[in-house]
SESE-9033 format. One record per residue (C-alpha): residue number from 1; y, z, x. Coordinates in pm, 1 decimal, always signed. Last residue first. Example, Ala and Ser with C-alpha at 12.3 -4.5 7.8 and 13.67 -1.06 7.14 Angstrom:
BEGIN
    i        py        pz        px
    2    -106.0    +714.0   +1367.0
    1    -450.0    +780.0   +1230.0
//
This chain:
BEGIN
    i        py        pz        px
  277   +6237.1   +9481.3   -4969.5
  276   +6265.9   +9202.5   -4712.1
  275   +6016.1   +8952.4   -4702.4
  274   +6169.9   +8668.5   -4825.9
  273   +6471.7   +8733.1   -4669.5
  272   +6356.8   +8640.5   -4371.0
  271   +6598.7   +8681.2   -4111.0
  270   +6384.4   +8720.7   -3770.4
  269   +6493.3   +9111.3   -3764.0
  268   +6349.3   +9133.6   -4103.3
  267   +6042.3   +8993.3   -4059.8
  266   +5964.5   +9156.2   -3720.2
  265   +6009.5   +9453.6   -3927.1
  264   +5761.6   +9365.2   -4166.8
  263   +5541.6   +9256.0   -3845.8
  262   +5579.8   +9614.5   -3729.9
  261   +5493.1   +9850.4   -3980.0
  260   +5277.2   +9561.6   -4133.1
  259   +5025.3   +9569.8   -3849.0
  258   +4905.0   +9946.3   -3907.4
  257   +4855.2  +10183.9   -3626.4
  256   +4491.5  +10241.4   -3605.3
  255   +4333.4  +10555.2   -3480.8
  254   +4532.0  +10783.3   -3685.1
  253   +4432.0  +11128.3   -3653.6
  252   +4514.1  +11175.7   -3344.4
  251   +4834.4  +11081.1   -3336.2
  250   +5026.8  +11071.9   -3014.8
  249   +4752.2  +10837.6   -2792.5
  248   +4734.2  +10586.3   -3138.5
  247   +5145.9  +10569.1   -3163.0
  246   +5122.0  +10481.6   -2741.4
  245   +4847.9  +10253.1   -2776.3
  244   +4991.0  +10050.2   -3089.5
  243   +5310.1  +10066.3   -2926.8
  242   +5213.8   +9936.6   -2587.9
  241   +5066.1   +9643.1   -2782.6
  240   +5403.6   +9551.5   -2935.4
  239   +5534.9   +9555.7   -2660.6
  238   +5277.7   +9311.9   -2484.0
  237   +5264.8   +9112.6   -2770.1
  236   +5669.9   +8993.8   -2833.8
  235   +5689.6   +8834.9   -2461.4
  234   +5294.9   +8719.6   -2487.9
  233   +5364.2   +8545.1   -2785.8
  232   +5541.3   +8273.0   -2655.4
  231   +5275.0   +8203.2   -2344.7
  230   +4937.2   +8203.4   -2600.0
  229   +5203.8   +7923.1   -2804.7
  228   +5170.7   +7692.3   -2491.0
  227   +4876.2   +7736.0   -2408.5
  226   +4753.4   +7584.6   -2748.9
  225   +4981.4   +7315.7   -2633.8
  224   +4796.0   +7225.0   -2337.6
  223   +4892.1   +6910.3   -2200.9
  222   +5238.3   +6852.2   -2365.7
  221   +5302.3   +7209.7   -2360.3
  220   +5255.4   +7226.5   -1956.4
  219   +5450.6   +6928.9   -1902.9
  218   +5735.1   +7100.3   -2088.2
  217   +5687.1   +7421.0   -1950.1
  216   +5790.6   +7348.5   -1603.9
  215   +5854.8   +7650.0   -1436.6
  214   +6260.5   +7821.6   -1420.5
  213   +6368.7   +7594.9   -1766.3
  212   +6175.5   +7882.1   -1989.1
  211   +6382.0   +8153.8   -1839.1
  210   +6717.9   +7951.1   -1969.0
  209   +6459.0   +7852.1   -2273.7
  208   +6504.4   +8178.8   -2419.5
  207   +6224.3   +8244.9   -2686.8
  206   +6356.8   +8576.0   -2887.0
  205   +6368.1   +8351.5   -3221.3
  204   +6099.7   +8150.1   -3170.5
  203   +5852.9   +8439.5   -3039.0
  202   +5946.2   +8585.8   -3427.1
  201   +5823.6   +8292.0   -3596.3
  200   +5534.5   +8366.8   -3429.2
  199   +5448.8   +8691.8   -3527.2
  198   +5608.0   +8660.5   -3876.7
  197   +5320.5   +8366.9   -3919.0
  196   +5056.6   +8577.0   -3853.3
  195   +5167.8   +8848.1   -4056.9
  194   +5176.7   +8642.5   -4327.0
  193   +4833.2   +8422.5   -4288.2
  192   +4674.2   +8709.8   -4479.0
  191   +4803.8   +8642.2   -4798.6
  190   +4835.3   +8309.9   -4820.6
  189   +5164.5   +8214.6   -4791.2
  188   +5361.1   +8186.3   -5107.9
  187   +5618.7   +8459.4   -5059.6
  186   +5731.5   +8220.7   -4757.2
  185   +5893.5   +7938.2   -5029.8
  184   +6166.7   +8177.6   -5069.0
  183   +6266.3   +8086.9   -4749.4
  182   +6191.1   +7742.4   -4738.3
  181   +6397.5   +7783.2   -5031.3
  180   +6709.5   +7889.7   -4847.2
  179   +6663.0   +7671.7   -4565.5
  178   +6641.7   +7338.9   -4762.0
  177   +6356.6   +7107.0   -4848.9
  176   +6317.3   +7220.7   -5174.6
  175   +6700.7   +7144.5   -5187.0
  174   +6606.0   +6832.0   -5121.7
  173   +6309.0   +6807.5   -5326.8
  172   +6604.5   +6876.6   -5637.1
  171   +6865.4   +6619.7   -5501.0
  170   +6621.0   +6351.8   -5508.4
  169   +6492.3   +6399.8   -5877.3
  168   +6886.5   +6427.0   -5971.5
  167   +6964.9   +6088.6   -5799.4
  166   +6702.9   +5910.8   -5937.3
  165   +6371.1   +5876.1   -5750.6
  164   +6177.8   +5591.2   -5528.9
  163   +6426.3   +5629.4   -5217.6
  162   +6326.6   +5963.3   -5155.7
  161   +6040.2   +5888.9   -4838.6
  160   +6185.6   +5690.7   -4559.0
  159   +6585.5   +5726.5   -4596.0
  158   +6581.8   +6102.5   -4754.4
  157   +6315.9   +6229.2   -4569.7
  156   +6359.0   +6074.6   -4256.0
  155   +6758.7   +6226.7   -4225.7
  154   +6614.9   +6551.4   -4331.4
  153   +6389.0   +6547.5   -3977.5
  152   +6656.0   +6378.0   -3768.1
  151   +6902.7   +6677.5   -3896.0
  150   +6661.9   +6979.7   -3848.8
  149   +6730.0   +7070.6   -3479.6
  148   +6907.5   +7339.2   -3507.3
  147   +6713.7   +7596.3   -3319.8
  146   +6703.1   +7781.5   -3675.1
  145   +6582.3   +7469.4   -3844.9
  144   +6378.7   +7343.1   -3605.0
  143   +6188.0   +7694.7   -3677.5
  142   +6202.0   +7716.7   -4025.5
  141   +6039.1   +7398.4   -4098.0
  140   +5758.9   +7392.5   -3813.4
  139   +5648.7   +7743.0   -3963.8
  138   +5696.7   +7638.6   -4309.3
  137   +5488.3   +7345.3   -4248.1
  136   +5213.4   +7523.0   -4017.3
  135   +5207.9   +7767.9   -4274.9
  134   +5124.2   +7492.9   -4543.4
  133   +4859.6   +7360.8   -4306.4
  132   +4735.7   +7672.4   -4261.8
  131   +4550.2   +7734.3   -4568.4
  130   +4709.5   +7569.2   -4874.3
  129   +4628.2   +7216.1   -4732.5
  128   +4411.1   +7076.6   -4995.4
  127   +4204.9   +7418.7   -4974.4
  126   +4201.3   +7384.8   -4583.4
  125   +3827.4   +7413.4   -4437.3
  124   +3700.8   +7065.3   -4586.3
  123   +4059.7   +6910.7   -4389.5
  122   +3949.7   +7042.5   -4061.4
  121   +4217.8   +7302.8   -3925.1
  120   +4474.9   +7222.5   -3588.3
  119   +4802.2   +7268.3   -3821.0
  118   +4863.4   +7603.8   -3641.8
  117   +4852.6   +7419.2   -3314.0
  116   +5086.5   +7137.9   -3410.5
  115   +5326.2   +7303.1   -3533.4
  114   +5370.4   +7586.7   -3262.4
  113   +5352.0   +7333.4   -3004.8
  112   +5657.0   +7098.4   -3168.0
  111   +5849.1   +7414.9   -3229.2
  110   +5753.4   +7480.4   -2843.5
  109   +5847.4   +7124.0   -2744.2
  108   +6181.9   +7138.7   -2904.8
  107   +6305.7   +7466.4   -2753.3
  106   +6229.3   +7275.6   -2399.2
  105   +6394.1   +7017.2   -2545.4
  104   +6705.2   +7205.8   -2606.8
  103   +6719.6   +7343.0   -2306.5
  102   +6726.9   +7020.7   -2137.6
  101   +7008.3   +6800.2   -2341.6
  100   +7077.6   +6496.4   -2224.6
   99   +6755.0   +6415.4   -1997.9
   98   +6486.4   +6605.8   -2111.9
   97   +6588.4   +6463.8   -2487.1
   96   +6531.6   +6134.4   -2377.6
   95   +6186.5   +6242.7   -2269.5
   94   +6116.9   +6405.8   -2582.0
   93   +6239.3   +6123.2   -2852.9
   92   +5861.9   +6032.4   -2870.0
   91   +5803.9   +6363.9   -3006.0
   90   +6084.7   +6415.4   -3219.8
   89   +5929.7   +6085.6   -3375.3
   88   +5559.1   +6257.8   -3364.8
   87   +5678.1   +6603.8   -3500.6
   86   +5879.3   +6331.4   -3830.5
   85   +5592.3   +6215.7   -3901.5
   84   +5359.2   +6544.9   -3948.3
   83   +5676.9   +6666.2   -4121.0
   82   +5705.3   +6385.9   -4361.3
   81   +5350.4   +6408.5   -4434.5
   80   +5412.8   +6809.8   -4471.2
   79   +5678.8   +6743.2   -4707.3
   78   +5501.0   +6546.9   -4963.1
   77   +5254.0   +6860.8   -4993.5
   76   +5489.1   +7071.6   -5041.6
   75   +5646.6   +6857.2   -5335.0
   74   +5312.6   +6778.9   -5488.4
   73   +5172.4   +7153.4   -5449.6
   72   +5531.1   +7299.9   -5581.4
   71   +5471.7   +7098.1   -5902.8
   70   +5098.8   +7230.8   -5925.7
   69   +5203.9   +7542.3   -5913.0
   68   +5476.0   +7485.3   -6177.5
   67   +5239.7   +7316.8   -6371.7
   66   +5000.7   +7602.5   -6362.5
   65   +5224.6   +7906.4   -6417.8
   64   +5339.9   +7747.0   -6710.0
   63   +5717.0   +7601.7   -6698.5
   62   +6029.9   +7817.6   -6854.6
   61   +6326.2   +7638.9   -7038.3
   60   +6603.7   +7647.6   -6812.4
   59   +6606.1   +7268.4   -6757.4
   58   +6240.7   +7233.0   -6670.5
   57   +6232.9   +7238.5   -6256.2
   56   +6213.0   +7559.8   -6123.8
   55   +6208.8   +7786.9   -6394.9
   54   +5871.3   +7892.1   -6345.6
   53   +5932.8   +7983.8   -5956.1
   52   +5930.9   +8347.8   -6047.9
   51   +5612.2   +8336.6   -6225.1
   50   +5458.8   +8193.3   -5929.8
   49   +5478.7   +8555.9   -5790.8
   48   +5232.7   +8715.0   -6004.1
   47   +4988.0   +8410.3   -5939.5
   46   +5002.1   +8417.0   -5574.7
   45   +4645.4   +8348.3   -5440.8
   44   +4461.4   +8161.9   -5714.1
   43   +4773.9   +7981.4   -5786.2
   42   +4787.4   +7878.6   -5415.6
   41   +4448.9   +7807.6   -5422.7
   40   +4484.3   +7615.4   -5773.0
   39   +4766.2   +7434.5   -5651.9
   38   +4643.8   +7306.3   -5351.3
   37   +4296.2   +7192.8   -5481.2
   36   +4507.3   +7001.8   -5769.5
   35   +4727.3   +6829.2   -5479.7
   34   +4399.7   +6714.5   -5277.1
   33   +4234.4   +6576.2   -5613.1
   32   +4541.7   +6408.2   -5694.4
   31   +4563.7   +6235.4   -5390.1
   30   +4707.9   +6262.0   -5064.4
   29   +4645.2   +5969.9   -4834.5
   28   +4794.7   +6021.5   -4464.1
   27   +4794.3   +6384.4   -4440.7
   26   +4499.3   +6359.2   -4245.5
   25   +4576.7   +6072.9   -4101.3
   24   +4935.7   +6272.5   -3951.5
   23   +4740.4   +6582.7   -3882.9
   22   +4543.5   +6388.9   -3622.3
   21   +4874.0   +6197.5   -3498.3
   20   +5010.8   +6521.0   -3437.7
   19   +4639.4   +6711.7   -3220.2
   18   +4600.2   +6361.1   -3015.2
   17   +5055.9   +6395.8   -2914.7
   16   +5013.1   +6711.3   -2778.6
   15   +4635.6   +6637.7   -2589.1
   14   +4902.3   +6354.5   -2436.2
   13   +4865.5   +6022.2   -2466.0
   12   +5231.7   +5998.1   -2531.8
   11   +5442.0   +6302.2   -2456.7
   10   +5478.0   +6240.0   -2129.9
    9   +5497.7   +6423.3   -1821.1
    8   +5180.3   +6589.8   -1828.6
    7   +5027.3   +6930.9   -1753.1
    6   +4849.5   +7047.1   -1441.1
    5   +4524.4   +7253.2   -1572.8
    4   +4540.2   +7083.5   -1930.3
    3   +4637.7   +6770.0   -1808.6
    2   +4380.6   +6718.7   -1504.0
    1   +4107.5   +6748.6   -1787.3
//
């Protein structure tokens, strides 16, 4: 209780730490079934758009839309374990961090807020992971990436979890792994977790931790993380807000000012080209 009203100093044992290690078991044991349930949601979802990943991995030649989905499903899937591991490592390396390199942890323990808040789904309500725990990878992804913070993270991948495939096999889920398909990897979001995730992707990239570093946000994220990511989007919210109220006020005879107008833009302004016309 005391943690969530006064925060915590460190990461472990913290409410932080409980919602990780839960998406860690839970990513624990994939099995077929799991990666079959993925694929078929996502196929379900996106199938114009898996055509464009058909070439993906079949020497030119072009792959059916199912066993490219369900290709995408194992490696995505494979990822987010890493990921879940490699939030808790960055999260033991915290307190270190708070001492060499303070703004940068305070970046850190947002990404690591973000992540582990939009992961927070039972496994019977996440379609093998396609809902929300596959935005909560990209999500995670793209953000240490852009607050450069990605190395650690690739470095577990390729010691911890590649060593099993030839040299070709490893360089292909490592350029899965890689900015400019995570990327391209966005047009596969469900649907209506887009906008979402453009909303908070975009607190990322206008979160200044010099502001940040004036109260003590770190404790706070550790105790509350769900907190945590209410406080980043307040900054891109209450603008956003005062347009919906000011374009509803000027036009009559539109009540509702639509989402995408804005979270398209956010899109752009954030630097995914995924979503750009």
């Amino acid at each position: 209780m005391w943690s969530n009203l006064f925060g915590t100093e460190n990461y472990e044992g913290s409410k932080l730490e409980q919602l990780i290690l839960t998406q860690q078991k839970l990513l624990d044991h994939v099995d077929q079934v799991q990666t079959e349930t993925f694929a078929t949601a996502m196929l379900s979802e996106h199938r114009a758009t898996m055509e464009q990943f058909s070439h993906i991995r079949s020497g030119g030649s072009e792959l059916p839309e199912y066993f490219a989905s369900k290709l995408l499903a194992s490696c995505f899937l494979r990822f987010m374990t890493v990921a879940s591991k490699a939030a808790h490592a960055y999260g033991l390396a915290l307190k270190r961090m708070r001492e060499t390199d303070p703004l940068s942890s305070i970046v850190l323990v947002n990404c690591l807020a973000l992540y582990a808040v939009m992961s927070d789904l039972p496994a019977t309500q996440a379609q093998g992971g396609y809902r929300k725990w596959f935005r909560a990878y990209l999500l995670f992804r793209w953000s240490m990436g852009k607050a450069g913070l990605i190395a650690p993270w690739q470095k577990l991948l390729e010691n911890e979890n590649l060593g099993e495939f030839d040299q070709d096999t490893k360089s292909f889920l490592l350029y899965l792994f890689s900015e400019d398909f995570t990327n391209k990897a966005l047009r596969l979001l469900p649907t209506d977790e887009t906008e979402e995730f453009v909303l908070y992707a975009h607190s990322i990239t206008d979160f200044d931790p010099r502001t940040a570093s004036r109260w003590n946000q770190i404790p706070a994220a550790l105790g509350n993380p769900k907190g945590a990511v209410e406080g980043l989007l307040a900054p891109i919210l209450a603008p956003v807000l005062g347009g919906l109220v000011s374009r509803a006020q000027s036009n009559s005879h539109t009540a509702v000012f639509p989402a995408s107008d804005w979270s398209h833009q956010m899109a752009i302004n954030s630097g995914f080209t995924a979503f750009k016309p």
